[in-house]
MARPA-584359 format. One line per 3 residues: number of its first residue (from 1); for each residue x, y, z of N, C-alpha, C. Coordinates in pm, whole numbers, plus 50000, padded with zeros to 5 digits. Example, Ala and Ser with C-alpha at 12.3 -4.5 7.8 and 13.67 -1.06 7.14 Angstrom:
<atoms>
1 = 51319:49431:50780:51230:49550:50780:51320:49670:50780  51285:49775:50708:51367:49894:50714:51290:50003:50787
</atoms>
This chain:
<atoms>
1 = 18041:35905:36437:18184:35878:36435:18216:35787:36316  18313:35817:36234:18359:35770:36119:18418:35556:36188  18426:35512:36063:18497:35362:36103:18612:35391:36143
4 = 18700:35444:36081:18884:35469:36085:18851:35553:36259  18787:35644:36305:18806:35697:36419:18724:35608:36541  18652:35503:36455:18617:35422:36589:18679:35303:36599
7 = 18754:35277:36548:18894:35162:36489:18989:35238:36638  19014:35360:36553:19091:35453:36709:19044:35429:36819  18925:35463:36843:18930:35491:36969:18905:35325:37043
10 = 18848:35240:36982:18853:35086:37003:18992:35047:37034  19045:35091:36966:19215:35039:36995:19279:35098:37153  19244:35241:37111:19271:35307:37221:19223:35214:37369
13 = 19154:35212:37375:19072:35178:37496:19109:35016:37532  19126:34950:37446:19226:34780:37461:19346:34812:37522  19467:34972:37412:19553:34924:37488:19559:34959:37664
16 = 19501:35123:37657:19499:35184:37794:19443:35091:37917  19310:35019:37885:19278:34892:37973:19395:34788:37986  19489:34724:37914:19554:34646:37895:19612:34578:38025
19 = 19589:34671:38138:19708:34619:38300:19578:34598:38354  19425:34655:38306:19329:34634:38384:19202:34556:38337  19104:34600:38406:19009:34503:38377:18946:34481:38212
22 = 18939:34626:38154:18900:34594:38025:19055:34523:37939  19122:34509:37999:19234:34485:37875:19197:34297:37906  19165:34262:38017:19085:34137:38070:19021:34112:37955
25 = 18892:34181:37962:18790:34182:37817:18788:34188:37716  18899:34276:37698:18959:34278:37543:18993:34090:37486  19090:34082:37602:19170:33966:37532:19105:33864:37568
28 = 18959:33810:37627:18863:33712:37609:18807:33733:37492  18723:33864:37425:18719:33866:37351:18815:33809:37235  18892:33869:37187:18991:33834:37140:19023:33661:37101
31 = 19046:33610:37234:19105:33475:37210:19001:33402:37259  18867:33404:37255:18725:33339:37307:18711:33280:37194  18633:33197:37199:18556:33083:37044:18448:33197:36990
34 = 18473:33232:36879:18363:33326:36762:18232:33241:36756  18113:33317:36721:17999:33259:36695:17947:33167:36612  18080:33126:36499:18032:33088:36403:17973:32938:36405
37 = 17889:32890:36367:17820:32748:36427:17889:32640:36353  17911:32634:36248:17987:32550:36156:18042:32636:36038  18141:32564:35998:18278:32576:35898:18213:32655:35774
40 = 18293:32779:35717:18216:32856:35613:18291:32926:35579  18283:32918:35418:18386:32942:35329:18384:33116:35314  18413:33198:35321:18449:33341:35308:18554:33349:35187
43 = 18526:33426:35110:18614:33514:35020:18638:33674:35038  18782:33674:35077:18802:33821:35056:18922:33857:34920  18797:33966:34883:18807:34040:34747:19018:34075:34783
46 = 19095:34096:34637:19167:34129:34670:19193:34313:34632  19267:34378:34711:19275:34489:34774:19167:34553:34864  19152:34425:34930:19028:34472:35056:19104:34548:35194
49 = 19040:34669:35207:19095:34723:35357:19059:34632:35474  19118:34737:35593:19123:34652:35722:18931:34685:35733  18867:34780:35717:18740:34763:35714:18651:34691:35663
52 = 18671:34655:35484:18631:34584:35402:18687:34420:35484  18747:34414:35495:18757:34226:35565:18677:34213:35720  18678:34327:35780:18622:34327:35924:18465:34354:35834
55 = 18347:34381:35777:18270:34399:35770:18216:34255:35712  18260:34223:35574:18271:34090:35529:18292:33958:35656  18364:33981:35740:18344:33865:35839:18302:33842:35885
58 = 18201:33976:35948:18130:33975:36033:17995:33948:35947  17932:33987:35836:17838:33952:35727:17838:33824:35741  17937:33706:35777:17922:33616:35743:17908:33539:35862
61 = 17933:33635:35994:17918:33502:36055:18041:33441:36132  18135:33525:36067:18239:33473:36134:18318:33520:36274  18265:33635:36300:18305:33749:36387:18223:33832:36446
64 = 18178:33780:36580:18096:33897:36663:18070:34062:36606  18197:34096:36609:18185:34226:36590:18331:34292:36537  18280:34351:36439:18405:34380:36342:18456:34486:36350
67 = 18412:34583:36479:18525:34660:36539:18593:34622:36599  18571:34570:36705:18636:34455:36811:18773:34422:36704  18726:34338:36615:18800:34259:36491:18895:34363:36471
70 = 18860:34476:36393:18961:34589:36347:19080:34629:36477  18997:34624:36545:19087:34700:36673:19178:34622:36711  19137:34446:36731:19241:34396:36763:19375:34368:36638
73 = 19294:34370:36516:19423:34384:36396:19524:34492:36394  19492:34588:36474:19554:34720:36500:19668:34707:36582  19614:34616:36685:19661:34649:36829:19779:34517:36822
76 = 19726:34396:36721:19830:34293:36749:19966:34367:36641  19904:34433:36548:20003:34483:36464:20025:34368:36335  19881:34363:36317:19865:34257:36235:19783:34289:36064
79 = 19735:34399:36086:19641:34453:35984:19712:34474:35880  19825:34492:35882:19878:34504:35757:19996:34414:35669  19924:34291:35765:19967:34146:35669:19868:34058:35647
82 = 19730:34122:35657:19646:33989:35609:19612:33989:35470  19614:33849:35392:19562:33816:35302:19424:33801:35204  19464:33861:35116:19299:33822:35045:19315:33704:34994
85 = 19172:33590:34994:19161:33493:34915:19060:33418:34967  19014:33277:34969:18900:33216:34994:18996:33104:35105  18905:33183:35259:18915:33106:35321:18805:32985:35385
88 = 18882:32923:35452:18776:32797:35508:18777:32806:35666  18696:32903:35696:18724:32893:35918:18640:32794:35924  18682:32755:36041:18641:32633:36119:18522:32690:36235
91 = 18441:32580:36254:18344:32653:36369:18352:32682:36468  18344:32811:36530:18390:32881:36690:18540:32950:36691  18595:32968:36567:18745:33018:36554:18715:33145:36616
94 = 18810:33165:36675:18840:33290:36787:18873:33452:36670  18911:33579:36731:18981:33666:36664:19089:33599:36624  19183:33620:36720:19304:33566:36700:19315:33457:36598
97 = 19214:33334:36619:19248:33239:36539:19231:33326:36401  19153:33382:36372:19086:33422:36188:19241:33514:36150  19277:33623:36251:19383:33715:36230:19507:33600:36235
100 = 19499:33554:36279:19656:33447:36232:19611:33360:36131  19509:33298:36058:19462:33250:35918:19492:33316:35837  19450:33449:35839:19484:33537:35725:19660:33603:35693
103 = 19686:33590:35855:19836:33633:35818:19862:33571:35778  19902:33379:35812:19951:33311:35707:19937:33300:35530  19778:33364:35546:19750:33328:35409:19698:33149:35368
106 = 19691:33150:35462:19624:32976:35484:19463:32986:35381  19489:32978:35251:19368:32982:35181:19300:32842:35179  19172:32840:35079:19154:32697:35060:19274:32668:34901
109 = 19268:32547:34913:19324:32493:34776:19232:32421:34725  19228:32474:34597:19140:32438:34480:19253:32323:34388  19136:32254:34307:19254:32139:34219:19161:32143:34086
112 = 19259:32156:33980:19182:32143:33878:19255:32035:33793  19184:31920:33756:19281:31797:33692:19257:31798:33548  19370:31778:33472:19346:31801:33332:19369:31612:33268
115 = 19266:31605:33231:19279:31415:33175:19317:31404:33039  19426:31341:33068:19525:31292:32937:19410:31242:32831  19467:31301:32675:19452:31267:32618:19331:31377:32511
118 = 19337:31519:32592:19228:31637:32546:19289:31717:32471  19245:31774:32351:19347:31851:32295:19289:31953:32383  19403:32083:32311:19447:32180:32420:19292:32255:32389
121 = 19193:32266:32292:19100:32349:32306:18990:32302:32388  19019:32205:32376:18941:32118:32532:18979:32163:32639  19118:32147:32717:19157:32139:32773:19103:32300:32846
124 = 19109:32480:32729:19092:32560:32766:18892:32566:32792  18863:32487:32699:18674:32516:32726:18661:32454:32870  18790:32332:32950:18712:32355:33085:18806:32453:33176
127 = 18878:32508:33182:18956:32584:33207:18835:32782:33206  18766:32716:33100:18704:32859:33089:18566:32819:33198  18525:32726:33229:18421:32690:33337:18404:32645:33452
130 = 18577:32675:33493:18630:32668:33582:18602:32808:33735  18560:32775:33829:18519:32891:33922:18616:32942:34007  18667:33021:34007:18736:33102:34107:18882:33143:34033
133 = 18848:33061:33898:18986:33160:33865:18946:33293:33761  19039:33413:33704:18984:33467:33661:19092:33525:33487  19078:33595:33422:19096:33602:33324:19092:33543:33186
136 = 19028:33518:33103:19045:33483:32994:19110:33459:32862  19124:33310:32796:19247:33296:32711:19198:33341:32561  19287:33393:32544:19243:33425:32369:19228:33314:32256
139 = 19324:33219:32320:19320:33129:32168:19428:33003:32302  19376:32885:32204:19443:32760:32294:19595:32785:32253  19647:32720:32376:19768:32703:32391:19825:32606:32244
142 = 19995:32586:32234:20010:32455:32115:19968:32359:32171  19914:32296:32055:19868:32154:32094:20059:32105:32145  19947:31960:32239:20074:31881:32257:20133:31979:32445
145 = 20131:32101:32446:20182:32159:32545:20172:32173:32684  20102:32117:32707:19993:32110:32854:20000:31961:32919  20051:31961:33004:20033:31847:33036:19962:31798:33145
148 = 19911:31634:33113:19787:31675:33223:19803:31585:33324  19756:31689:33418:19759:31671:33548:19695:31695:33654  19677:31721:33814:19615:31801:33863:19656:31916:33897
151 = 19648:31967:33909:19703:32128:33962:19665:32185:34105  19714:32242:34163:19647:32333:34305:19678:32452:34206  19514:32506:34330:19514:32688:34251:19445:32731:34368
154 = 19448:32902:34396:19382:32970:34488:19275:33056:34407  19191:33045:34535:19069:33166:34443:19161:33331:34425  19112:33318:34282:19168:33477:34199:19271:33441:34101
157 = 19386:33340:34091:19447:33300:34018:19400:33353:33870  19458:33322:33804:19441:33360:33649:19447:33242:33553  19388:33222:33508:19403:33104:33385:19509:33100:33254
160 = 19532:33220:33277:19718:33212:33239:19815:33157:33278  19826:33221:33397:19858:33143:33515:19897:32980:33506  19758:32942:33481:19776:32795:33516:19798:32755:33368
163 = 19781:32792:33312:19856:32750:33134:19977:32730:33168  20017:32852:33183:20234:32838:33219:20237:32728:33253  20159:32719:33404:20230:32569:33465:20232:32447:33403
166 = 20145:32430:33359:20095:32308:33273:20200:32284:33132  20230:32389:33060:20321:32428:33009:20466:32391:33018  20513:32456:33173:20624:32425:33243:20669:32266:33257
169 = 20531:32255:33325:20532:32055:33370:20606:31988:33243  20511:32035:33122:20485:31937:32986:20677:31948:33011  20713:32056:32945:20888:32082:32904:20957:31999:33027
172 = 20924:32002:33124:21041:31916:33233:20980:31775:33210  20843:31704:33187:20793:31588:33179:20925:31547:33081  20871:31611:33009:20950:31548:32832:21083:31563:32770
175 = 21117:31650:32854:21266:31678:32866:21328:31556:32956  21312:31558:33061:21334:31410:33143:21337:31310:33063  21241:31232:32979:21217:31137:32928:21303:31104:32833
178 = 21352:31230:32729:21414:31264:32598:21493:31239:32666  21572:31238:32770:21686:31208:32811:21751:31079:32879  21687:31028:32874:21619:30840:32896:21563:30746:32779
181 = 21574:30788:32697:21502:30737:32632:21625:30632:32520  21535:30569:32461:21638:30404:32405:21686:30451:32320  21763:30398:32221:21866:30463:32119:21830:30366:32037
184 = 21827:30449:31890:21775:30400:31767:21648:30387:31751  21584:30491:31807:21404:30527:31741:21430:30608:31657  21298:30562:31593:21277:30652:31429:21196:30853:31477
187 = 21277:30866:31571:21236:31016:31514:21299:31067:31606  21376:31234:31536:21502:31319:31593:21453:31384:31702  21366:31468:31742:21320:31559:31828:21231:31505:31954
190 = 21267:31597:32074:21161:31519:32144:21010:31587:32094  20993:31732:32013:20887:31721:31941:20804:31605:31884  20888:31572:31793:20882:31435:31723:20769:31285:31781
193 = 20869:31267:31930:20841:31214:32049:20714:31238:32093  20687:31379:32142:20576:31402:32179:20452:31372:32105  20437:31396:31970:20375:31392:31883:20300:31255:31876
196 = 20406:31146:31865:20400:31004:31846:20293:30964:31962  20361:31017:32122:20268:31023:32240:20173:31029:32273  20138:31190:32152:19987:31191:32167:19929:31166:32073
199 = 19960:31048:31983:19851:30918:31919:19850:30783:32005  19955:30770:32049:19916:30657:32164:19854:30675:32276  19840:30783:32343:19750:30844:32418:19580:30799:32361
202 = 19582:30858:32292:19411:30893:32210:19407:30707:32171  19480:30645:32083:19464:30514:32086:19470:30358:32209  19517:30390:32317:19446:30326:32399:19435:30371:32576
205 = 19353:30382:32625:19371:30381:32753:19429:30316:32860  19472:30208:32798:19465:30096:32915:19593:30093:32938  19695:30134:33030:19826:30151:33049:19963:30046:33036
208 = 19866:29944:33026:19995:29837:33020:20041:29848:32809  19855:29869:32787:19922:29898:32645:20027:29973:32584  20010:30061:32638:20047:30202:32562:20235:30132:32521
211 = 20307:30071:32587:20420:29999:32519:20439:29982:32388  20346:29926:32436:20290:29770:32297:20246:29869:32166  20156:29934:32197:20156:30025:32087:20203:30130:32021
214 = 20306:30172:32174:20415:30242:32067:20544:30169:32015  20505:30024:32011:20622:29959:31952:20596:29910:31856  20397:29942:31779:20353:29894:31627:20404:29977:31584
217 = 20392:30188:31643:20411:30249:31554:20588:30253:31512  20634:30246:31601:20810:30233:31586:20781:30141:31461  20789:30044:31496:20809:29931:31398:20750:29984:31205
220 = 20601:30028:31204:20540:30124:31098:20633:30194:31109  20708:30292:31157:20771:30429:31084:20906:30377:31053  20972:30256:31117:21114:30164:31105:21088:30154:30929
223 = 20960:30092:30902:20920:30015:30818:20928:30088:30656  20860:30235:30720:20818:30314:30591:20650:30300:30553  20613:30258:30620:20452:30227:30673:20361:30368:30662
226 = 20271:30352:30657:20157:30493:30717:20101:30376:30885  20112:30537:30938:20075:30498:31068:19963:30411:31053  19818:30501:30995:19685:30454:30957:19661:30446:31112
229 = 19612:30567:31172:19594:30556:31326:19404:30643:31311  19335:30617:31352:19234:30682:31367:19221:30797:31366  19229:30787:31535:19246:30936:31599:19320:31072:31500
232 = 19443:31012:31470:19450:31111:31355:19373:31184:31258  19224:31120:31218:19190:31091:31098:19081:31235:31185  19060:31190:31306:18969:31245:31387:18977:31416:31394
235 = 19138:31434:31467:19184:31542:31458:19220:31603:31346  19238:31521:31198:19181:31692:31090:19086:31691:31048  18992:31576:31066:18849:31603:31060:18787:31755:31153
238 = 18798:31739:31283:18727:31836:31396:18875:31956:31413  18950:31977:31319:19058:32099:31371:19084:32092:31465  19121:31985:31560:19157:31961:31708:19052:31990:31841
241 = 18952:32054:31757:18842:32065:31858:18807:32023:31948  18837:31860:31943:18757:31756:32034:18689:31616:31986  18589:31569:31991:18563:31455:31935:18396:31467:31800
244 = 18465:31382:31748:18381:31353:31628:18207:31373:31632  18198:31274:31744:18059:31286:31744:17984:31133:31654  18079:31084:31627:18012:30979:31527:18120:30866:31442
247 = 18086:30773:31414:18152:30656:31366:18253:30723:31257  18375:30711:31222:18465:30735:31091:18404:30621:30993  18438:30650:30874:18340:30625:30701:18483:30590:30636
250 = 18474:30537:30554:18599:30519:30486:18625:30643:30400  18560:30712:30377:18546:30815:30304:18617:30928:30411  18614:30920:30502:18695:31024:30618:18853:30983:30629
253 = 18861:30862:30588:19033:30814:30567:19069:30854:30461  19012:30936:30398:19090:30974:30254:19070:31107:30268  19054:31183:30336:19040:31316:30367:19200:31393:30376
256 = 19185:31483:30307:19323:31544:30283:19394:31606:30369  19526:31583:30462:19505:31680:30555:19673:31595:30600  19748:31681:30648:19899:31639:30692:19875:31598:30818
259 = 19751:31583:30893:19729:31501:30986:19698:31377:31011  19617:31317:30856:19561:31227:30833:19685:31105:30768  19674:31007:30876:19806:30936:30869:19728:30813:30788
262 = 19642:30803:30685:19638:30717:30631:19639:30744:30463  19627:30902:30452:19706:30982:30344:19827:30975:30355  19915:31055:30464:19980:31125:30476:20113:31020:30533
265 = 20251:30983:30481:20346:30884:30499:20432:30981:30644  20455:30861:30737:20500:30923:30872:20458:31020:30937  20484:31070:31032:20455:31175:31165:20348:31301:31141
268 = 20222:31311:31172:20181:31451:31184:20304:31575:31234  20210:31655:31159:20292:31800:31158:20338:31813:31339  20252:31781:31376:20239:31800:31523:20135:31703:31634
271 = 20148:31717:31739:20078:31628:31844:19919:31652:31749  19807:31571:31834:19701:31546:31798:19628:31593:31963  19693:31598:32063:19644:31554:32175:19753:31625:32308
274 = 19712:31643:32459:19793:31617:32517:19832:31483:32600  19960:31496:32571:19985:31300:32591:20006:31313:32758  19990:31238:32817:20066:31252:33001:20181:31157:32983
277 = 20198:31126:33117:20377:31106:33144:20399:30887:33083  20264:30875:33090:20305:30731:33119:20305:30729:32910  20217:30783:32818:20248:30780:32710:20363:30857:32645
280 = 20424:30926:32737:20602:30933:32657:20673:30857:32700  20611:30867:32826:20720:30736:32871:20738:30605:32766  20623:30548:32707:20616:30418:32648:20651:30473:32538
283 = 20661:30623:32450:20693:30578:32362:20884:30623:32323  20920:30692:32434:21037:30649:32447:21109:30506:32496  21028:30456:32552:21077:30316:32547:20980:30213:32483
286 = 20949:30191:32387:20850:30080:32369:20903:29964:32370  20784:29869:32360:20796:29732:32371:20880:29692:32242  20964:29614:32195:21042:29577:32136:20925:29432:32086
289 = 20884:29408:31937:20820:29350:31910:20795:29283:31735  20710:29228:31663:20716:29233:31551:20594:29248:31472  20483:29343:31612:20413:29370:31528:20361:29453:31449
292 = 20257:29456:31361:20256:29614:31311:20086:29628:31299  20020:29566:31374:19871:29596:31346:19822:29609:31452  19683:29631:31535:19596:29598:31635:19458:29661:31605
295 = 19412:29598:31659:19244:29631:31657:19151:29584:31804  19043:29670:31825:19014:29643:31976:18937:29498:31968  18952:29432:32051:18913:29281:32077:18781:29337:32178
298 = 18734:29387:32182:18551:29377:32233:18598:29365:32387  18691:29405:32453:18675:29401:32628:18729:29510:32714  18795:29634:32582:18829:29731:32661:19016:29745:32586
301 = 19049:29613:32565:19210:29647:32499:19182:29594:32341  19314:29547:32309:19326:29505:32163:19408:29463:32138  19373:29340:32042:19478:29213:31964:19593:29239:31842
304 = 19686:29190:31903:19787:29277:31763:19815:29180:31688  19844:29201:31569:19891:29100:31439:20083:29181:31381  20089:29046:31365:20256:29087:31287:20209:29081:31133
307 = 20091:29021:31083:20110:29025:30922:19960:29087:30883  19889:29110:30790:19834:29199:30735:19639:29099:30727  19738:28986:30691:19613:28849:30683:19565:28830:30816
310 = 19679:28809:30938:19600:28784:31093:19525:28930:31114  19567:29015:31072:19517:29156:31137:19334:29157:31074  19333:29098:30924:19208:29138:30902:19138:29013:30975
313 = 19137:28908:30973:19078:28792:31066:19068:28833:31194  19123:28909:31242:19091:28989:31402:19006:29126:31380  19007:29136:31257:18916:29296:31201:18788:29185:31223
316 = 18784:29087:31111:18658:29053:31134:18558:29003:31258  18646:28947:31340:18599:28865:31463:18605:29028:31550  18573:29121:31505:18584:29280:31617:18466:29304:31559
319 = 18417:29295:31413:18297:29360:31381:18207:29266:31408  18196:29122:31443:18139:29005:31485:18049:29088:31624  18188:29116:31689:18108:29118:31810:18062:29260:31821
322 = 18095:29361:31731:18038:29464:31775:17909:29467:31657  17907:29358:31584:17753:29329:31545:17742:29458:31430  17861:29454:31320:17877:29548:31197:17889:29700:31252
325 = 17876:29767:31342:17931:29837:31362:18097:29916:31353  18131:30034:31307:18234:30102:31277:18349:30087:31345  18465:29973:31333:18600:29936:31397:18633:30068:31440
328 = 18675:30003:31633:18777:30082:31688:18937:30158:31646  18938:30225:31737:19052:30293:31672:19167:30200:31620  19267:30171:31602:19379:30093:31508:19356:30020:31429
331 = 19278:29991:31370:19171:29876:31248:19305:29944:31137  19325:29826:31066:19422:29932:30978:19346:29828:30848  19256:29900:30736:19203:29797:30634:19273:29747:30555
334 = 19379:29783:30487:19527:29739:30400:19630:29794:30434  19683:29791:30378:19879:29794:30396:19927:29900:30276
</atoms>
C-alpha cells in the first residue's frame, strides 16, 4: 500500500471510530506526550510534503509514528498550513502539540549581531559564515550602509535579505538623527554626517568619547584643518578590507589616496566604516569645545590638547608608556 493510500485509510479509520472506541485511541494518541526524551532541534526543508515532514519527525525522534502523524494532519485539517523551518520541540510534545507548532510557524530565532565599526566587506565575510542562512552576495554592500546591530533571522532566510534590513535600519537610524541634529556644523548632507561617524566610530570605543571627538573633528573642519585621523590612513591602505595587520609608518601618511586625511584637506569621499547609532548621534551633536588634538593616554581612552605644543608633550608621554612603540589612532605629528 502506497503512503498517500495509507494516510487514507489511517484517516479513515480515526474518523469512522470517532463516537467509539478507536476514535478513544486515536485522540490519546494524538494528544498523549510523544517519545521524545529531551528538546531537539528539527529542520524542515522548505516545500516539504505532508509525508516528507511526517517521515523527518519521526527520523528524529519526535513522533511515534508518522502515519498516525499524517492522519491526524488530515483529519484536524491542518496539513495544509504547516510550516517549513527549524524548529525547537520540547521533550514529550504530543501530535497535537508539534501540529499546532508548525501551524503557527513558531520557528527558532536565530540573531546575528553586526559590531560597529566593520567595514561592509567585513561585515559580508561574516555574513558569508553565517549557518542557516542561504544565498550569496556578489560584492559588499556601500560602505557606511549597514548598520550594526543584532538582527533576528529564521533558518533559510537569505543574506540579501538581511542586507536590506540592515540597510533599511542604517536610512531610518540616520535619517532620525539628520533631523535632530545642531545647527551650524560643517557639513551639508547627512552623507556627509555619516561619513564623519564612521571615523569616530573606528577612532574610539569608549562611548562617553565619541562627543568629544566629534567635536575635535568639527572644530578641524570649522578650522580648515586636515582631519589627520588614522583609521583613515588604514582604510586606503587595505581598500576597506579590514584591518592593517601592523603598526602605520610615517611613510603610510603620505600615501596618496582621497581617503587619506592627512593628504587629503576635509571629508573622505565616503564613510570608512559602519558607524552605529551612538556615533551619529555624537557627531550630530558634539561636544562643544576648543580642542583640536588627542592621542590615547595608555588606559583605554585619550587626552585632548587645544594647541599643537600640549598635543606633542602628550604624544610623548603615550610613546613613554607604550615604550617607543607606533602612536594610537589620533596622534596628529604637525599641524
Amino acid at each position: 500500500m502506497g503512503w498517500g493510500l495509507r494516510i487514507f485509510a489511517g484517516t479513515l479509520v480515526l474518523a469512522v471510530g470517532a463516537a467509539g472506541g478507536i476514535g478513544v485511541w486515536g485522540y490519546q494518541r494524538y494528544s498523549a506526550p510523544g517519545p521524545l526524551e529531551q528538546s531537539e532541534t528539527v529542520i524542515i526543508p522548505r516545500g516539504s510534503g505532508l509525508e516528507a515532514i511526517a517521515i523527518t519527525l519521526g527520523d528524529s525522534g519526535v513522533i511515534g509514528s508518522p502515519l498516525v502523524f499524517a492522519a491526524a494532519a488530515k483529519l484536524s485539517g491542518t496539513f495544509r498550513e504547516l510550516k517549513a523551518g527549524e524548529y525547537q520541540f520540547p521533550a514529550g510534545i504530543s501530535i497535537e502539540g508539534v501540529l499546532e507548532q508548525m501551524r503557527q510557524g513558531r520557528t527558532v530565532v536565530r540573531r546575528f549581531t553586526v559590531p560597529e565599526g566593520l567595514t561592509s566587506a567585513q561585515v559580508v565575510a561574516l555574513l558569508a559564515r553565517e549557518t542557516g542562512l542561504t544565498g550569496d552576495l556578489s560584492k559588499p554592500p556601500k560602505e557606511g550602509s549597514l548598520l550594526p546591530e543584532t538582527y533576528h533571522f529564521a533558518y533559510g532566510d537569505s543574506r540579501a535579505a538581511l542586507i536590506e534590513r540592515m540597510q533599511t535600519a542604517m536610512t531610518q537610524a540616520l535619517g532620525e538623527a539628520w533631523k535632530n541634529r545642531d545647527q551650524n556644523l560643517p557639513f551639508e548632507t547627512p552623507q556627509q554626517a555619516l561619513t564623519l561617524a564612521s571615523i569616530v566610530e573606528k577612532e574610539t570605543g569608549i562611548a562617553a568619547e565619541r562627543p568629544r571627538v566629534a567635536g575635535v573633528f568639527v572644530n578641524r573642519l570649522e578650522a580648515g584643518m586636515k582631519l589627520q585621523s588614522d583609521p583613515t590612513v588604514i582604510y586606503a591602505l587595505t581598500d576597506g578590507s579590514g584591518e592593517l595587520g601592523r603598526a602605520l609608518t610615517r611613510n603610510d601618511w603620505k600615501f596618496e589616496s582621497p581617503y587619506n586625511t592627512y593628504v587629503a584637506t576635509g571629508l573622505p569621499p565616503g564613510p570608512i566604516a559602519n558607524p552605529g547609532k551612538a556615533s551619529i548621534q555624537a557627531v550630530m551633536k558634539p561636544e562643544r569645545h576648543e580642542f583640536l588634538y588627542f592621542v590615547a593616554d595608555g588606559t583605554g581612552g585619550h587626552v585632548f590638547a587645544k594647541s599643537l605644543a600640549d598635543h606633542n608633550r602628550n604624544v610623548t608621554k603615550w610613546r613613554e608608556v607604550q615604550q617607543g612603540r607606533q602612536p594610537d589612532h589620533g596622534e596628529t605629528s604637525s599641524d
